[in-house]
C-alpha positions as CSV (number, residue, x, y, z in Angstrom):
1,X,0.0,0.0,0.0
2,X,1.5,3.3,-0.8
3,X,1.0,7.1,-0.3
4,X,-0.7,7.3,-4.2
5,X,-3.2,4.9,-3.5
6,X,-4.3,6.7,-0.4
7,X,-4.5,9.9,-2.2
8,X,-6.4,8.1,-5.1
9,X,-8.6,7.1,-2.9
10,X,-9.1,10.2,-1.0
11,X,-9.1,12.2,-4.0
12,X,-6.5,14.7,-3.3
13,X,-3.0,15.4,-4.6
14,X,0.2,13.4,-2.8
15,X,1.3,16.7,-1.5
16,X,-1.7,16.8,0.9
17,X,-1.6,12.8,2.0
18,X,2.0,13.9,3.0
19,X,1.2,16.6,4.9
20,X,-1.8,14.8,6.6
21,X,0.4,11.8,7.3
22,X,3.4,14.2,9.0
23,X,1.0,15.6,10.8
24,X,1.5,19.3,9.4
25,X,-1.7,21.5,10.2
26,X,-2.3,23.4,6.4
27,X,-4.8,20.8,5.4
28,X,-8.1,21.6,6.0
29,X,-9.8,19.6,8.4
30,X,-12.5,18.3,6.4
31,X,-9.6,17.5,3.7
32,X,-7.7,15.7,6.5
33,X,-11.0,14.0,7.6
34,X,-10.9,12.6,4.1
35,X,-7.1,11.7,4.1
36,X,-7.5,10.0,7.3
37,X,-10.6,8.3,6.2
38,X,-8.7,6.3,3.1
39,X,-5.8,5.6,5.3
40,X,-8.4,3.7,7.6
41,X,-10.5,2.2,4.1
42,X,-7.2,0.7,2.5
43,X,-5.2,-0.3,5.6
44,X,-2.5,1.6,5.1
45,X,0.5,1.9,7.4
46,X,3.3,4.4,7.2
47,X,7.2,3.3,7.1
48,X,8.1,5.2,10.6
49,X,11.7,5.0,9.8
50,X,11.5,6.3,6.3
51,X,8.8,9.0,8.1
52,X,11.2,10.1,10.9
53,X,14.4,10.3,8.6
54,X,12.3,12.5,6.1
55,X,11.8,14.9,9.5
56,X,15.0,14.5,10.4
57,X,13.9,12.9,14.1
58,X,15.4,9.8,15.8
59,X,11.9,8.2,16.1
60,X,12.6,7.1,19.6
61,X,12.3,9.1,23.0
62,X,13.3,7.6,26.2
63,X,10.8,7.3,29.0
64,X,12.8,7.7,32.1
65,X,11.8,6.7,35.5
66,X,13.2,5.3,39.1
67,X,11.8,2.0,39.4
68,X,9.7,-0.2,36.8
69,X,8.9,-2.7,39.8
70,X,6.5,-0.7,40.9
71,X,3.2,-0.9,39.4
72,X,2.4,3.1,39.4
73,X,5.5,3.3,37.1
74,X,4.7,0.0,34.7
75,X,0.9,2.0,34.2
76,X,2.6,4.8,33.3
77,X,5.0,3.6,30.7
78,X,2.0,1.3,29.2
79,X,0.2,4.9,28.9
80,X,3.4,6.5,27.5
81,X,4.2,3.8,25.1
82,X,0.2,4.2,23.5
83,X,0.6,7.9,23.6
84,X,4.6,7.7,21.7
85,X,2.9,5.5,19.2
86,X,0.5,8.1,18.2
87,X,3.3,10.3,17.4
88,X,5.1,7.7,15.7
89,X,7.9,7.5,18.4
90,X,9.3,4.2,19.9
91,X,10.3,4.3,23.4
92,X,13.5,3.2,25.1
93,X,12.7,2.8,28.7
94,X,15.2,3.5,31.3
95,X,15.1,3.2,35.4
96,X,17.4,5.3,37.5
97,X,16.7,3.1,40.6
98,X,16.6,6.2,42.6
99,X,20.2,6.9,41.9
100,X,21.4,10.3,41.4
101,X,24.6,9.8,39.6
102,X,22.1,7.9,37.6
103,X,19.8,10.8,37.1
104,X,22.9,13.3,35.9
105,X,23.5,10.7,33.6
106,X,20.5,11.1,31.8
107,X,20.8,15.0,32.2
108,X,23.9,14.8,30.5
109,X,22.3,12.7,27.5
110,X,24.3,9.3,27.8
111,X,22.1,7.0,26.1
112,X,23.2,4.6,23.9
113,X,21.9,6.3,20.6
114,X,20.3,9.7,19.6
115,X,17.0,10.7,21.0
116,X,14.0,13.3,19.7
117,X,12.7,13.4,24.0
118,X,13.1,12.6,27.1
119,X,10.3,12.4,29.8
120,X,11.7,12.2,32.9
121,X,10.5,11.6,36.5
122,X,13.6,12.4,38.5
123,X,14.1,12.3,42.8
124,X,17.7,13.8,43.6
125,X,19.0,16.2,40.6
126,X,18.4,19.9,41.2
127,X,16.6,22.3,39.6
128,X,20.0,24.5,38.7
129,X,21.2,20.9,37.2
130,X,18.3,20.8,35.3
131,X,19.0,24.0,33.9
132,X,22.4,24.1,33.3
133,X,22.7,20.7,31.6
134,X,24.9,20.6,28.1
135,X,22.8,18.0,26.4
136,X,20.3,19.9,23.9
137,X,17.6,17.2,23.8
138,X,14.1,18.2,24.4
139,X,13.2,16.9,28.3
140,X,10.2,17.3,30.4
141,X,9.5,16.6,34.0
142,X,7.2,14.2,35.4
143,X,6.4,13.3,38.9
144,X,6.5,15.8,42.1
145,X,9.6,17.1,41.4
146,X,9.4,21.2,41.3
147,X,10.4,22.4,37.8
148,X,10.8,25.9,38.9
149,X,10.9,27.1,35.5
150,X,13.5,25.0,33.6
151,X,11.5,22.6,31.9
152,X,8.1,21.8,30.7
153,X,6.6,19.5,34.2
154,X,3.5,17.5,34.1
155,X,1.7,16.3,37.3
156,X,-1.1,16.2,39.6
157,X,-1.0,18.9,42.0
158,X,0.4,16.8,45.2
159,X,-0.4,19.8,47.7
160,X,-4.1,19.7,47.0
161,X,-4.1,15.9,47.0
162,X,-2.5,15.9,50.9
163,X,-5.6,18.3,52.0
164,X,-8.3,16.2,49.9
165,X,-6.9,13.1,52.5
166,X,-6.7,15.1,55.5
167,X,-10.5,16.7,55.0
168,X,-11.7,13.1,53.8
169,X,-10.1,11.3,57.7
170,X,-11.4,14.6,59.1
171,X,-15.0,14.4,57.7
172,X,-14.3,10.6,58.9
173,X,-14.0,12.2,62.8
174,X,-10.5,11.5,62.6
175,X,-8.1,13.9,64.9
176,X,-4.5,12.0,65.3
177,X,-3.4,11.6,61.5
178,X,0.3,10.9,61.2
179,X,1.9,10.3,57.9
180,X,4.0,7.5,56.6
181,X,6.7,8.3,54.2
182,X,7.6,11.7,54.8
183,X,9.8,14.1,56.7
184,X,9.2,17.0,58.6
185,X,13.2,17.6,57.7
186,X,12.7,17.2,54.2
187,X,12.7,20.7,52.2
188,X,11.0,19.6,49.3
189,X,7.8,17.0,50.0
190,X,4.6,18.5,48.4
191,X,2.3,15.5,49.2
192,X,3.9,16.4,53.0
193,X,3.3,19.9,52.4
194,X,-0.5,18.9,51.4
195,X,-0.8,17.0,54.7
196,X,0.8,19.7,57.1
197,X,-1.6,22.5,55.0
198,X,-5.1,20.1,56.0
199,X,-3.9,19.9,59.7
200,X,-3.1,23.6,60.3
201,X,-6.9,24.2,58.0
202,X,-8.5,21.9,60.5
203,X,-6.6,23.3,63.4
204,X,-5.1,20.0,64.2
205,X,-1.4,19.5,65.8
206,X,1.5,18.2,64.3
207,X,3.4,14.9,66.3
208,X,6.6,14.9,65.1
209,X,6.4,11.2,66.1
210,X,3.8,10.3,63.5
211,X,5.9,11.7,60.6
212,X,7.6,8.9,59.8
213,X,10.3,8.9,56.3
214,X,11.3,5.6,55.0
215,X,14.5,4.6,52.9
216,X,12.2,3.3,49.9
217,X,8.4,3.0,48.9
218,X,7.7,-0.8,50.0
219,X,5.6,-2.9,52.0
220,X,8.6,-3.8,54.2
221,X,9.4,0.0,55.1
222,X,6.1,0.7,55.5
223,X,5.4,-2.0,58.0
224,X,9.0,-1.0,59.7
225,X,8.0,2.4,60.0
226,X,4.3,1.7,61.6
227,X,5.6,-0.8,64.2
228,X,9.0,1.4,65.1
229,X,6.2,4.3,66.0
230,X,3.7,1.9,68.0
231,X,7.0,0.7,70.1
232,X,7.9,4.8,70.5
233,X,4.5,5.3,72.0
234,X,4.8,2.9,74.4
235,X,1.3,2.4,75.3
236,X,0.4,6.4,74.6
237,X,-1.3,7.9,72.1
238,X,-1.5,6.9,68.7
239,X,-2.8,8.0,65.5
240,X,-6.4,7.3,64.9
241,X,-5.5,8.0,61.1
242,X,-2.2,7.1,58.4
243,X,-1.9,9.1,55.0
244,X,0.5,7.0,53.5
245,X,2.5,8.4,50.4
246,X,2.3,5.4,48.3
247,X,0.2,2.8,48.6
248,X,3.2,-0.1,49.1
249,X,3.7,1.8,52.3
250,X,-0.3,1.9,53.2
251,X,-0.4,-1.8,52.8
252,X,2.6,-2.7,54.8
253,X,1.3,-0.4,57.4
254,X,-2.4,-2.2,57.8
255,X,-0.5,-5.4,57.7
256,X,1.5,-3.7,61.1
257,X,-0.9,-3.0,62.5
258,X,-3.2,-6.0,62.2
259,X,-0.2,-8.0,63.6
260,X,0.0,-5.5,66.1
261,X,-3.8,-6.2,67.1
262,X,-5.0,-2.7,66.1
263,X,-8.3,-3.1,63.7
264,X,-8.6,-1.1,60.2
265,X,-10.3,1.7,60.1
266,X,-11.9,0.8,63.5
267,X,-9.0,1.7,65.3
268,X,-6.6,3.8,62.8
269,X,-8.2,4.6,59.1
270,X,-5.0,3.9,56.4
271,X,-5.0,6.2,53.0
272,X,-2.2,5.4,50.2
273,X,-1.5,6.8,47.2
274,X,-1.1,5.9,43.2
275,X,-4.1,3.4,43.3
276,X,-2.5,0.7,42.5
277,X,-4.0,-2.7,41.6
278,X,-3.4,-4.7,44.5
279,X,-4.7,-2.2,46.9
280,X,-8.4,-2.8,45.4
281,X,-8.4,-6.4,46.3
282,X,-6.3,-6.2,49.8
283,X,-8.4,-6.8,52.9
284,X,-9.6,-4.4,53.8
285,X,-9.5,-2.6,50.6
286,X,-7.4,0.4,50.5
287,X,-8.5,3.9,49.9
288,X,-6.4,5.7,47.9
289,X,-5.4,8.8,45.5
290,X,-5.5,7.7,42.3
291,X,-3.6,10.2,39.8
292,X,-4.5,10.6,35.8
293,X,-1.6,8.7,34.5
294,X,-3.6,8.4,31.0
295,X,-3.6,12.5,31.1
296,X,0.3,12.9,32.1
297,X,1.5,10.4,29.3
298,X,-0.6,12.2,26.9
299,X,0.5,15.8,28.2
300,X,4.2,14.7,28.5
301,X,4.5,13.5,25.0
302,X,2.1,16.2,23.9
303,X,5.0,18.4,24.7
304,X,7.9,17.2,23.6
305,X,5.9,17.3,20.0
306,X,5.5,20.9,20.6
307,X,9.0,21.4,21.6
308,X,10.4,19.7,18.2
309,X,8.0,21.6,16.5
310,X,9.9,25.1,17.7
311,X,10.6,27.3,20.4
312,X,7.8,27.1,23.1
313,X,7.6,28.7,26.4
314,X,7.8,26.2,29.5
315,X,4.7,25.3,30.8
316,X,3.7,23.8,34.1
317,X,0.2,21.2,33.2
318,X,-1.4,19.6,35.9
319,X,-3.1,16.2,35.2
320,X,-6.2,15.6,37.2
321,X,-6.4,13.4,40.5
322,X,-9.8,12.0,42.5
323,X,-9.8,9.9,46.2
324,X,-11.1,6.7,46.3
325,X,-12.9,5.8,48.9
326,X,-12.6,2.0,50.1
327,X,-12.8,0.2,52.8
328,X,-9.3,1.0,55.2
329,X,-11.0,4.5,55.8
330,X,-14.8,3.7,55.6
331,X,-15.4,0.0,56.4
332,X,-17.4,-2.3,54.4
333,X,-20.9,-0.6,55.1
């Protein structure tokens, strides 16, 4: 099948198939409507590699993130990988593990062959490194990390997410809500900074005991980090409420304190975040904030088009986010 029989078809010159097909916007939508409708009749599929070299692209970007075991991260490069393919890119995927050496690796463009994008969802480099890297290829941010202006960032708004879970366990009747993988030391945490903003809105204290960080977002740590502040109380007061910032640390802390004879949410209400899979089928089921990953894939590679496409000024897009409501907060009913 080739580009003459399309425009055949579609009654229009080669010029205009070529343009449609590149995605260039001087055809006329109800031309391209046309185009697009003989492209679907006869089947045809365009040569990507003879397509990108034509445009002078790579056809690949790399989707960059710090651990592909964990199942918010595997969503989000399925959602990337449909978006990419829209565009016509393939994508080399690449974890950092949470390493920053790692990370300035990839800000200094060391991949192993030329790239039109990255999107990348970094924990330790800077801001000022993000700026001041040497490698010209097209990046934008994913994840919490604050752009502050140096790149195009995509992400739900973490702060606003941190109050929605604090009003939810307050509407609840819940008063003692700690947090589980965060720092009160920690000068950049915005689902933290969404937490501390509910209590001081709701006029509630903040125990530096029930701030708990943890080395890494598991089940392991988060069970670790619930029992090491049940043994610090020593038969005090506890929290009748756990945000958790990801939902590997919300399960591992209802599995603490289950062992630990505590019931859930009778006795302390449990909230994760990312929404992953297994927390819709743990017992009890885990309420959670679940983000748009379908809208930051789109927005992400949405931008890096723009950005091949010419200068653009940087733009900070927030995806949407909603709270689930399950069982660890509300009970079975």
């Amino acid at each position: 099948m080739t580009l003459r029989e399309v425009a055949d078809r579609a009654g229009v010159s080669l010029k205009t198939v070529t343009n449609v097909v590149h995605q260039r916007s001087v055809v006329r939508p109800a031309t391209r409507d046309r185009v697009l409708a003989a492209i679907e009749e006869l089947g045809y599929r365009p040569n990507l590699s003879a397509r990108n070299l034509a445009l002078g692209r790579a056809g690949t970007i790399a989707l960059v993130v710090p651990r592909l075991d964990m199942p918010y991260f595997a969503s989000l490069a399925m959602h990337v990988l449909e978006e990419a393919e829209r565009h016509g890119w393939f994508v080399l995927i690449v974890q950092t593990r949470g390493d920053a050496e790692a990370e300035r690796r990839v800000l200094a463009g060391t991949f192993p062959q030329r790239l039109d994008g990255i999107v990348f969802d970094p924990i330790h480099v800077s801001a000022e490194e993000i700026r001041d890297r040497a490698d010209t290829t097209p990046l934008v941010l994913i994840g919490e990390h604050r752009a502050e202006g140096v790149a195009d960032h995509v992400a739900i708004d973490n702060v606003a997410a941190g109050r929605t879970v604090v009003d939810h366990l307050v509407g609840l009747g819940r008063r003692r809500i700690g947090m589980i993988g965060a720092s009160l030391d920690t000068p950049e945490d915005v689902r933290r900074d969404g937490y501390l903003a509910g209590l001081r809105e709701h006029g509630l204290p903040v125990v530096p005991d029930w701030v708990r960080p943890v080395p890494a977002n598991t089940g392991e740590e988060g069970a670790a980090a619930v029992t090491a502040l049940l043994d610090d109380a020593a038969g005090g007061e506890v929290p009748d409420a756990l945000f958790c910032s990801a939902d590997w640390l919300a399960l591992g802390a209802i599995r603490a304190l289950v062992t630990r004879g505590l019931r859930v949410p009778e006795d302390v209400a449990v909230v994760g975040f990312d929404d992953i899979p297994y927390g819709r089928v743990s017992t009890p089921t885990l309420t959670t904030i679940a983000s748009a990953r379908d809208e930051i894939a789109r927005a992400a590679v949405e931008s890096l088009a723009r950005r091949l496409a010419g200068p653009q000024p940087l733009r900070e897009i927030q995806a949407g986010f909603e709270l689930v409501v399950r069982e660890s907060t509300v009970g079975r009913g």
